[in-house]
C-alpha positions in Angstrom: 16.1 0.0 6.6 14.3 -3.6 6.9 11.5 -1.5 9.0 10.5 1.3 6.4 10.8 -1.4 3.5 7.7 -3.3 5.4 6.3 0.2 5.8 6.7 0.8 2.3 4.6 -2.4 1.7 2.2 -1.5 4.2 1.6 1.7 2.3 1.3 0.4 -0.9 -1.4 -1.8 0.0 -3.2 0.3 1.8 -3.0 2.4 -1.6 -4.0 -0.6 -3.7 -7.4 -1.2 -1.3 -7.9 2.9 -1.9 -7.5 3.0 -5.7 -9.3 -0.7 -6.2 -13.1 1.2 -5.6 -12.1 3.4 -7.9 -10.7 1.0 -10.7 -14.0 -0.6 -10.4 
C-alpha cells in the first residue's frame, strides 16, 4: 500500500510538470 501511495505521488507530479506548459 505504502508503494503505490509513493507511485500515486510520482504520478501526480509527473502530471503537474505535464499540465504546467499548458497553464502557462
Amino acid at each position: 500500500m505504502r508503494k503505490r501511495l509513493r507511485l500515486y505521488q510520482t504520478a501526480l507530479k509527473e502530471l503537474s510538470k505535464l499540465k504546467s506548459p499548458l497553464v502557462c
